[in-house]
N, CA, C and O atoms as a DFTB+ gen file, in Angstrom:
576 C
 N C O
     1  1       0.822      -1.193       0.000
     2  2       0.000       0.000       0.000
     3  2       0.868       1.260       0.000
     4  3       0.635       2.005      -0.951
     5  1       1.791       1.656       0.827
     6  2       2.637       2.359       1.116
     7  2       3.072       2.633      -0.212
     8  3       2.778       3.698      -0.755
     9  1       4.104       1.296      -1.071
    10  2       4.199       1.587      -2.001
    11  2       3.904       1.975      -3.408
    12  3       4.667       2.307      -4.315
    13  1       2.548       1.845      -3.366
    14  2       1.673       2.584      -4.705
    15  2       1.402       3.807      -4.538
    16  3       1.503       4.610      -5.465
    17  1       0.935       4.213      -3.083
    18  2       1.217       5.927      -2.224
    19  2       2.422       6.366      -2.866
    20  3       2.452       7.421      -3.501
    21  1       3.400       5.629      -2.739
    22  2       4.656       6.555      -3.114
    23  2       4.430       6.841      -4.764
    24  3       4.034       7.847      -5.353
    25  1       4.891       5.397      -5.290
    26  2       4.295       5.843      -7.018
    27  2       3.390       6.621      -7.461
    28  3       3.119       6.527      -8.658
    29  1       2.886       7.309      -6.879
    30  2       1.912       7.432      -7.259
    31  2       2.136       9.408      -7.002
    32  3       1.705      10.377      -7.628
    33  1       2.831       9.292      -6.033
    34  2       3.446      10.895      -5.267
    35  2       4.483      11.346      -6.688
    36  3       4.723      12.456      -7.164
    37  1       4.941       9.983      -7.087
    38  2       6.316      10.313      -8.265
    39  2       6.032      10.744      -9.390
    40  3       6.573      11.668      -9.997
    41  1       4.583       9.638      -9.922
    42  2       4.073      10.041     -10.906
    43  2       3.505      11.145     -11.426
    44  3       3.562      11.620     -12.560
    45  1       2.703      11.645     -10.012
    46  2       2.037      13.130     -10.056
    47  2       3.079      14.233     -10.263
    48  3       3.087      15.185     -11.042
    49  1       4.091      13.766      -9.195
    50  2       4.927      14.894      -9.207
    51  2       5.928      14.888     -10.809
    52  3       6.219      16.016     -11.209
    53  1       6.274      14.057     -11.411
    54  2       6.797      14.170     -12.472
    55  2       6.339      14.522     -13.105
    56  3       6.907      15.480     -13.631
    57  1       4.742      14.102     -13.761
    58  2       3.988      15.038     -14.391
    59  2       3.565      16.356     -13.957
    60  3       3.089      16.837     -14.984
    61  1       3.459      17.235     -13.020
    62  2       3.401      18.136     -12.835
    63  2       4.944      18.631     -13.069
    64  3       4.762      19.827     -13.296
    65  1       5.910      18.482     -13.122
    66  2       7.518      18.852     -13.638
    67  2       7.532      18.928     -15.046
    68  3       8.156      19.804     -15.645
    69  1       6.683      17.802     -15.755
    70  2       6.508      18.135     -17.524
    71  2       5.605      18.933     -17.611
    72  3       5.712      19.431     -18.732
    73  1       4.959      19.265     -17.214
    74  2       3.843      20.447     -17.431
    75  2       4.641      21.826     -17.135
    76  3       5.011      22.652     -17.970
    77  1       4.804      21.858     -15.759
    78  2       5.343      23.386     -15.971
    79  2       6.511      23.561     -17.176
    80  3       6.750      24.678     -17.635
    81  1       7.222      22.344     -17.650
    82  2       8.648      22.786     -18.231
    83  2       8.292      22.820     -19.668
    84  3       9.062      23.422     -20.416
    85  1       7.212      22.246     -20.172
    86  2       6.305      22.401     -21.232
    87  2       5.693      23.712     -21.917
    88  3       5.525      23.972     -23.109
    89  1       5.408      24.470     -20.729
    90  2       4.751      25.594     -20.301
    91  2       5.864      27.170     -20.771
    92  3       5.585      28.235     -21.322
    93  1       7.060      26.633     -20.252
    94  2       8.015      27.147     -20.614
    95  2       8.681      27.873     -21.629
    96  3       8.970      29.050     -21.842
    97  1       8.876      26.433     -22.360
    98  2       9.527      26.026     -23.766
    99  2       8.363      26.757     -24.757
   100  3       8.695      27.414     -25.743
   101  1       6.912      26.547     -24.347
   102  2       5.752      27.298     -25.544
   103  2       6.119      28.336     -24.992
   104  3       6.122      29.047     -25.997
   105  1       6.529      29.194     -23.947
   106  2       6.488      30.558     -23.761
   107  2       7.661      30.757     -24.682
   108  3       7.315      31.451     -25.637
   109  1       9.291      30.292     -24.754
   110  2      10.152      30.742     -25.458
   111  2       9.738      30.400     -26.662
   112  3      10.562      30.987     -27.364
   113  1       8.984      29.821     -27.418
   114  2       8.737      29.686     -28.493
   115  2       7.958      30.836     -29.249
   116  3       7.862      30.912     -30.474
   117  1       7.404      31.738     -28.315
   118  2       6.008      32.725     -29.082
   119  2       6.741      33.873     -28.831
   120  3       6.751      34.676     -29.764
   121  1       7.794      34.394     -27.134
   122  2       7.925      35.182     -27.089
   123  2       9.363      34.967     -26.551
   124  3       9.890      33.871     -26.356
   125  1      10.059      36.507     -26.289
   126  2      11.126      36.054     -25.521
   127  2      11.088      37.164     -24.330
   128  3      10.185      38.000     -24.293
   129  1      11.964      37.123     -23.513
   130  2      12.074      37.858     -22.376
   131  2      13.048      39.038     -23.004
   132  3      14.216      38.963     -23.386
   133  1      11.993      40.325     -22.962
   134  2      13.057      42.000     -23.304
   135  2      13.026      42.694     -22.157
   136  3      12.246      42.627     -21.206
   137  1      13.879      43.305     -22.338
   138  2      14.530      44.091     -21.089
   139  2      12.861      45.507     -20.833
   140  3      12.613      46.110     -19.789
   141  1      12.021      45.615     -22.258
   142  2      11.194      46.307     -21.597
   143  2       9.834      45.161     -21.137
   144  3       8.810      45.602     -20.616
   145  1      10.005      43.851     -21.390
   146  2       9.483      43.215     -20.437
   147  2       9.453      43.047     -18.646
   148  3       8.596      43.016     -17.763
   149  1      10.813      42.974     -18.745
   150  2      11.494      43.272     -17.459
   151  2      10.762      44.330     -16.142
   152  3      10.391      44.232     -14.973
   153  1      10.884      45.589     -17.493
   154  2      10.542      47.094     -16.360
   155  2       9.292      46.720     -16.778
   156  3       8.905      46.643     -15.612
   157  1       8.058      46.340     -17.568
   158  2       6.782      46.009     -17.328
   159  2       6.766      45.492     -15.913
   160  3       6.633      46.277     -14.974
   161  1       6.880      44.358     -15.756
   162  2       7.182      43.312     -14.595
   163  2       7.382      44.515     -13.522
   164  3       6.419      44.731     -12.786
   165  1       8.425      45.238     -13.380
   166  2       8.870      45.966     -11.939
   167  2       8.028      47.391     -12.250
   168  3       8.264      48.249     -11.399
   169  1       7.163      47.776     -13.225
   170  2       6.713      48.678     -13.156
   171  2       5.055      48.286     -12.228
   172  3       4.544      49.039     -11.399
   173  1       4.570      47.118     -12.610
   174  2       3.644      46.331     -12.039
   175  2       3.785      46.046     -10.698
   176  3       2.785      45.987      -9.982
   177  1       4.666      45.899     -10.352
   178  2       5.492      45.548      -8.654
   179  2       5.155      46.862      -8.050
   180  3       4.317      46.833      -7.149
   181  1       5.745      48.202      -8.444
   182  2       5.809      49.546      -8.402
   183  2       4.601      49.669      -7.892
   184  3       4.477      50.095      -6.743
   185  1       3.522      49.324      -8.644
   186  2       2.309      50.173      -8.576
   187  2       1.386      49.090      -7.582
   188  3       0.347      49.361      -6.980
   189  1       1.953      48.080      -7.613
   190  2       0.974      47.186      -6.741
   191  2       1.744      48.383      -4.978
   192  3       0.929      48.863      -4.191
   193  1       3.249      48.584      -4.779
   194  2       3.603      48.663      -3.413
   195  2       3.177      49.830      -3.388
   196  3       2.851      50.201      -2.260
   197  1       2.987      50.926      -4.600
   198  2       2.507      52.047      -3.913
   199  2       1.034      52.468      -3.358
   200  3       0.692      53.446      -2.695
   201  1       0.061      51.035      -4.031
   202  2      -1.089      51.315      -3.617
   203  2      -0.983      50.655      -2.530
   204  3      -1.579      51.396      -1.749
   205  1      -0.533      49.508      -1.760
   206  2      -0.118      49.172      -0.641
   207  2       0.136      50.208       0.374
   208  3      -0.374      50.101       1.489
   209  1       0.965      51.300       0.034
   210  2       1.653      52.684       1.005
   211  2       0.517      53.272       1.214
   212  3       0.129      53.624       2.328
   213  1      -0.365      53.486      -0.295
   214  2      -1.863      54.465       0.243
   215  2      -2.777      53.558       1.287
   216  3      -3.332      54.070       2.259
   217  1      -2.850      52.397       1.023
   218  2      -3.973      51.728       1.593
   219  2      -3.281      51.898       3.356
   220  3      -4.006      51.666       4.323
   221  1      -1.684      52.365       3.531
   222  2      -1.518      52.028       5.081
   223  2      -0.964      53.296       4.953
   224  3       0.112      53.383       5.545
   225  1      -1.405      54.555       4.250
   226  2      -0.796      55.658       4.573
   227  2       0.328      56.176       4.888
   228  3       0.532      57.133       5.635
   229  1       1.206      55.422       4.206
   230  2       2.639      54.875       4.286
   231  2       3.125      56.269       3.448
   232  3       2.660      56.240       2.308
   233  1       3.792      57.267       3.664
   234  2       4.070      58.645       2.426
   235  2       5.507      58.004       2.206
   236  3       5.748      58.334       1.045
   237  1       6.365      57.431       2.562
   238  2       7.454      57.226       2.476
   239  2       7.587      56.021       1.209
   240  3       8.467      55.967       0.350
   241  1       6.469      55.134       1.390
   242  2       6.921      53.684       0.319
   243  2       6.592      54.621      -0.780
   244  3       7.468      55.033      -1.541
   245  1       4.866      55.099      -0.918
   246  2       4.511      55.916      -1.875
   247  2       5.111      55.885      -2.548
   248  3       5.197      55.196      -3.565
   249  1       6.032      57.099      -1.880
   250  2       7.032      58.621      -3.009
   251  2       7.909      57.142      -3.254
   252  3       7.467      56.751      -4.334
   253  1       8.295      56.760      -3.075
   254  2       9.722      55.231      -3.069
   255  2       9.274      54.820      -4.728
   256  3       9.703      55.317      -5.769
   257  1       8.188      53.658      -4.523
   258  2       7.500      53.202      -5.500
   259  2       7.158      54.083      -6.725
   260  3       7.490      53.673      -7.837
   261  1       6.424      55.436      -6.576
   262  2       6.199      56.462      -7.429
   263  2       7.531      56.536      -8.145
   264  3       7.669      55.877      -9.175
   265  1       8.500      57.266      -7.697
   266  2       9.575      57.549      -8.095
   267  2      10.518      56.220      -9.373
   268  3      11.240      56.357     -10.361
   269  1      10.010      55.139      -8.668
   270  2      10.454      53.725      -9.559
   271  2       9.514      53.792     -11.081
   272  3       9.968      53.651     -12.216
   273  1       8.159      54.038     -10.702
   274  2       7.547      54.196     -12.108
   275  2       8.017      55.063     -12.860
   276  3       8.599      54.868     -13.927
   277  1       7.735      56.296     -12.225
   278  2       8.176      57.583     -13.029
   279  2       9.810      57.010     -14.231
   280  3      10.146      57.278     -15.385
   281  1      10.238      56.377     -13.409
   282  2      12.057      56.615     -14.171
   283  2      11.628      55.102     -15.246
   284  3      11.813      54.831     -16.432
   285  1      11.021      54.432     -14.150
   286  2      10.838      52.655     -15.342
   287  2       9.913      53.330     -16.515
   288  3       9.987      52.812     -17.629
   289  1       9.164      54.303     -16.356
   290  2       7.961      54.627     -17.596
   291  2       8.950      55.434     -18.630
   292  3       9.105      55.186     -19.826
   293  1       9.431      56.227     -18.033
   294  2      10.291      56.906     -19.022
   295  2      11.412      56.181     -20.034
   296  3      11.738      56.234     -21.220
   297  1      11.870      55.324     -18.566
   298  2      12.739      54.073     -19.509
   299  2      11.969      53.239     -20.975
   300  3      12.273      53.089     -22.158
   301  1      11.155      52.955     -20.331
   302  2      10.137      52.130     -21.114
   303  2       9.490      52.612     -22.180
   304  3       8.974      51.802     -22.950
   305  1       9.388      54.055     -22.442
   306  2       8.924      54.624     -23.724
   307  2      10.253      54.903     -24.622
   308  3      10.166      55.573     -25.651
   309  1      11.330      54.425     -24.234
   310  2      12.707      54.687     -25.529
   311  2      12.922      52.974     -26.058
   312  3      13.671      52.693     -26.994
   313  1      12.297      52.149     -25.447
   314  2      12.549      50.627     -25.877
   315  2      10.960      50.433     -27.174
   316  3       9.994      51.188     -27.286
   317  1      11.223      49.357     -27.818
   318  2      10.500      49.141     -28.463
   319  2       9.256      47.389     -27.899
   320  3       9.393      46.272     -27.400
   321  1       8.377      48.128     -28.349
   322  2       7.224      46.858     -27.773
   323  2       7.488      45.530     -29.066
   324  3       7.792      45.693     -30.248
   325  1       7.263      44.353     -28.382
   326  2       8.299      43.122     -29.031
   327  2       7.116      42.943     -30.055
   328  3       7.452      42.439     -31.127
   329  1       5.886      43.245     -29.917
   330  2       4.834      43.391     -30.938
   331  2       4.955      44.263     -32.604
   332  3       4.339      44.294     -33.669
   333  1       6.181      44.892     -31.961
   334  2       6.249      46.089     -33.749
   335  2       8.138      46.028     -33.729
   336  3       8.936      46.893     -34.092
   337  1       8.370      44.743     -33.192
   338  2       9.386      45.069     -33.426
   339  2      10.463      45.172     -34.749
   340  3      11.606      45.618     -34.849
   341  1       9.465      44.499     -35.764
   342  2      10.058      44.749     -37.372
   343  2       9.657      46.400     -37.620
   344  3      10.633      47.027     -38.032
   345  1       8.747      47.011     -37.499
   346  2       8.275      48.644     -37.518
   347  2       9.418      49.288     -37.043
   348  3      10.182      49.060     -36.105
   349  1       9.333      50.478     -38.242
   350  2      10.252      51.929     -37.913
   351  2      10.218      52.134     -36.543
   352  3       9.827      51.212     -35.827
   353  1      10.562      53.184     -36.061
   354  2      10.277      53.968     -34.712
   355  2       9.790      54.998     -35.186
   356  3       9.935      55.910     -34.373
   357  1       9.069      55.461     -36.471
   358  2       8.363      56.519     -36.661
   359  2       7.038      55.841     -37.196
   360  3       6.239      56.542     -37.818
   361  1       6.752      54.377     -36.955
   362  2       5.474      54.061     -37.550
   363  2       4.471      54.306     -36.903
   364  3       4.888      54.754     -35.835
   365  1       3.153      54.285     -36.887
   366  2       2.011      55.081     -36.241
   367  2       2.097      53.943     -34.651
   368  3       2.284      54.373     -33.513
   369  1       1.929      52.693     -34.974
   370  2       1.774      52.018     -34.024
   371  2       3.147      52.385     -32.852
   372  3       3.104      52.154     -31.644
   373  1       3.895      52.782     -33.335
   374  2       5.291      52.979     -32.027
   375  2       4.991      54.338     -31.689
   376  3       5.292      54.723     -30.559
   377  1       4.338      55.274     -32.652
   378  2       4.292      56.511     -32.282
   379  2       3.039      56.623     -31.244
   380  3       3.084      57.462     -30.343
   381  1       1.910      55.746     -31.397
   382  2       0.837      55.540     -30.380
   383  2       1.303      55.259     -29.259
   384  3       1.081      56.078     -28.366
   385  1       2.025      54.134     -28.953
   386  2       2.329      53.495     -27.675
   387  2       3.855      54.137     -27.106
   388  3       4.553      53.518     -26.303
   389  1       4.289      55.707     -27.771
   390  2       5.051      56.562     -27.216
   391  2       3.902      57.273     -26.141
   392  3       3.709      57.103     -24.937
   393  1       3.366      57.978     -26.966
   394  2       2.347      58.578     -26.609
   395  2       1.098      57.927     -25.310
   396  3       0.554      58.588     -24.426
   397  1       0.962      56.676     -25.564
   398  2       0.236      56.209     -24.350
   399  2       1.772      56.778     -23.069
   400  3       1.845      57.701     -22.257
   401  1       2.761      55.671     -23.480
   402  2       3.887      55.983     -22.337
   403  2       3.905      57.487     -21.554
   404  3       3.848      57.622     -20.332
   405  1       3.994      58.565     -22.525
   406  2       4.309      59.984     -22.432
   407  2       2.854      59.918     -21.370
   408  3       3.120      60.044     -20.174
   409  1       1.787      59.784     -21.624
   410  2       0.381      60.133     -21.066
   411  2       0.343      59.237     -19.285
   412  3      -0.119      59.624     -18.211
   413  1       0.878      58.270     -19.582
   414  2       1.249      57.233     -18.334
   415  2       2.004      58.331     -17.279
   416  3       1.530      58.648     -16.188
   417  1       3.150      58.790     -17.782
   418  2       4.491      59.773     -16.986
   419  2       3.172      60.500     -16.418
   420  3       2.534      60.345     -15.376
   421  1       3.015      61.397     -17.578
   422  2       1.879      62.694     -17.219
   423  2       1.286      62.290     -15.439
   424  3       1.637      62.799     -14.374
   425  1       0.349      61.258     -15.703
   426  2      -0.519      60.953     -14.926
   427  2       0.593      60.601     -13.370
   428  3       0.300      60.973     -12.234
   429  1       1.737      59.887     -13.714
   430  2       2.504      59.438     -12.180
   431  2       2.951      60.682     -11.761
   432  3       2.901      60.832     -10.541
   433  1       3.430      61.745     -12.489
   434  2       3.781      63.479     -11.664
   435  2       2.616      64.086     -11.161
   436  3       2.535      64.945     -10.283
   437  1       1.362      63.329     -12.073
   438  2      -0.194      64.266     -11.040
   439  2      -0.080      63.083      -9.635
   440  3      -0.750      63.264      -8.618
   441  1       0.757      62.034      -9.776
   442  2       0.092      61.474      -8.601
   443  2       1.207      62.376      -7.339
   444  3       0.994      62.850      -6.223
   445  1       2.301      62.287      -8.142
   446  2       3.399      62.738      -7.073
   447  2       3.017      64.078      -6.781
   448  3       3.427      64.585      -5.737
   449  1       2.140      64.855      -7.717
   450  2       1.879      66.486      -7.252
   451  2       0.799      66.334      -5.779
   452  3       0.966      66.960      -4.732
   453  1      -0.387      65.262      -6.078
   454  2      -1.225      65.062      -5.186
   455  2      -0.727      64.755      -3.663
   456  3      -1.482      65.029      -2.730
   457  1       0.587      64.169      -3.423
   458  2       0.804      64.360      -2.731
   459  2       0.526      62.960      -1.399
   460  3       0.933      61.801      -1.476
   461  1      -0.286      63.595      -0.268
   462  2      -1.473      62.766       0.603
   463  2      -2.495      63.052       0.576
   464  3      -3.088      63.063       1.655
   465  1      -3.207      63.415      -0.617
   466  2      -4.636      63.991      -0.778
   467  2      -5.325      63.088      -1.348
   468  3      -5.144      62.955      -2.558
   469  1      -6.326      62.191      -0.661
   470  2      -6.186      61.167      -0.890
   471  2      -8.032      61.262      -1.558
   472  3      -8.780      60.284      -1.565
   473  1      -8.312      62.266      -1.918
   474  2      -9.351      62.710      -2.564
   475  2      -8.942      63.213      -4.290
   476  3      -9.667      63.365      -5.274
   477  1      -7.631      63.352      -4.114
   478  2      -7.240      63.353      -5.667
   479  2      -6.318      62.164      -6.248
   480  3      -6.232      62.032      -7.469
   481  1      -5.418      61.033      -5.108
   482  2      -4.778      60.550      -5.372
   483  2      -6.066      59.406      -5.993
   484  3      -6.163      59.553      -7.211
   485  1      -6.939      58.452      -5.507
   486  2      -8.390      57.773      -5.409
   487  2      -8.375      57.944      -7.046
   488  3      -8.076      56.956      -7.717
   489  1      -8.724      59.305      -7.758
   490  2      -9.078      59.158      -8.996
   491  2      -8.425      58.799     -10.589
   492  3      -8.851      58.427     -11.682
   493  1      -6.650      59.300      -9.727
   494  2      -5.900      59.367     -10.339
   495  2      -5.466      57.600     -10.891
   496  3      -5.540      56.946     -11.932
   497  1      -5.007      57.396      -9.495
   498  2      -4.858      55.713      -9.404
   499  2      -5.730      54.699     -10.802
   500  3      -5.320      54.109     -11.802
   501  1      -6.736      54.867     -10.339
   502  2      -8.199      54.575     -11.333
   503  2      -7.527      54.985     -13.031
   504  3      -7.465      54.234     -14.005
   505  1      -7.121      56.329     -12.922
   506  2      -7.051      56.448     -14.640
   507  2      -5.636      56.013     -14.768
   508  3      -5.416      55.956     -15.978
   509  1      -4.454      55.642     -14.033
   510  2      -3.008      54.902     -14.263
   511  2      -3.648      53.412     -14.787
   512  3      -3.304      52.794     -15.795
   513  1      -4.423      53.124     -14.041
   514  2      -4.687      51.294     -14.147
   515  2      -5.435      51.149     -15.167
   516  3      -5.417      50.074     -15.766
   517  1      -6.456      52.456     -15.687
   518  2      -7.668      52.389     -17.154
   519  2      -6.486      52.759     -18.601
   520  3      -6.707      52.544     -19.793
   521  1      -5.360      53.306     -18.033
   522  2      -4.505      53.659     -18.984
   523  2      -3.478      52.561     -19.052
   524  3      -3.139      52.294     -20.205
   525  1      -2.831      51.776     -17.989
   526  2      -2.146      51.051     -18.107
   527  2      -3.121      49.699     -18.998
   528  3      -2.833      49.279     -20.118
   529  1      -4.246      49.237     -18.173
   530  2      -5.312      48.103     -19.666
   531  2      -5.180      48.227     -20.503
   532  3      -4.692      47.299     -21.148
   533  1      -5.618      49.876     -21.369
   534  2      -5.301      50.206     -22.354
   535  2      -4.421      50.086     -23.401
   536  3      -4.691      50.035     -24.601
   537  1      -3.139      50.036     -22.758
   538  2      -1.776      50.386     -23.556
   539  2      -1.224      48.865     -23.098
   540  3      -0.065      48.831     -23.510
   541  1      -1.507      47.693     -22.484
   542  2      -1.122      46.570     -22.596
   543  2      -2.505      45.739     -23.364
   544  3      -2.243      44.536     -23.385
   545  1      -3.868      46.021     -23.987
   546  2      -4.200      45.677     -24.748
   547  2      -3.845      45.632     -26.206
   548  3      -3.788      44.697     -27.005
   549  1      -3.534      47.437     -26.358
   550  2      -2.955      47.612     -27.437
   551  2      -1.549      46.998     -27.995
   552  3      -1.326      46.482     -29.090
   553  1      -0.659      47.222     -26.875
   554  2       0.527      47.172     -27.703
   555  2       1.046      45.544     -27.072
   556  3       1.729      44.854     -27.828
   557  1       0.735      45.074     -25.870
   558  2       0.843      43.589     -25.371
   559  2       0.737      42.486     -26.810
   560  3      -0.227      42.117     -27.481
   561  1       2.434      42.147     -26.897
   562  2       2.055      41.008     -28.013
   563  2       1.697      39.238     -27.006
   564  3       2.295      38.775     -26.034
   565  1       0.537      38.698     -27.773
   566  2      -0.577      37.636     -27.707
   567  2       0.525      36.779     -27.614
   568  3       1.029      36.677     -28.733
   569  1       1.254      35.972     -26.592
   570  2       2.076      35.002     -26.772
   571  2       1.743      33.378     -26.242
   572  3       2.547      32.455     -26.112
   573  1       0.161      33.390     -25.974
   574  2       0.249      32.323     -25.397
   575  2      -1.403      31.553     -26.013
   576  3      -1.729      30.421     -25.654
């Protein structure tokens, strides 16, 4: 008995080891990992800890986190989205998703102007996250 328990722990667990590594290999196959993937990833981190700081009134993580977007967004509008990456850098689609970027910045200096006003920060938040959907619908290449 014991020993079919175990086989049985091996089997699962090995197949769950081909699955994730499966999982993998189709991800390197559709897409690859870019460095403005990267600051996506830590720009997402960013904005999850700074709404964390508002929710505990934290002014210190805030401005911390804020300050990480602000420089990762700016970073992130001179790289190219892996979706146009055969496209000029003057084609409409790179010139759109400059422009979302540029509009993104805009919005993280109204958050940093707001301050602890947490009657203007509330609305702002809302249009970073309706703008961030936005601009990872649009320009997010479909890799899976």
């Amino acid at each position: 008995m014991i020993k079919r328990i175990r086989r049985l722990i091996f089997a699962t667990s090995a197949t769950l080891m081909l699955l994730t590594s499966t999982e993998v290999f189709a991800h390197a196959e559709h897409c690859e990992d870019t460095e403005l993937g990267d600051l996506m990833k830590s720009m997402k981190d960013d904005l999850k800890g700074y709404v964390k700081g508002f929710k505990q009134s934290d002014q210190k993580t805030m401005q911390k986190h804020l300050n990480e977007l602000i420089a990762d967004s700016k970073n992130a509008r001179t790289l190219m989205p892996l979706k146009y990456e055969s496209q000029s850098e003057t084609s409409v689609n790179i010139v759109r998703y400059q422009e979302g970027m540029d509009k993104l910045v805009e919005l993280l200096y109204e958050l940093k102007q707001a301050g602890d006003d947490n009657s203007a920060i509330k609305p702002l938040l809302a249009e970073v996250k309706k703008a961030s959907k936005k601009g990872h619908d649009a320009f997010r290449k479909d890799c899976d």
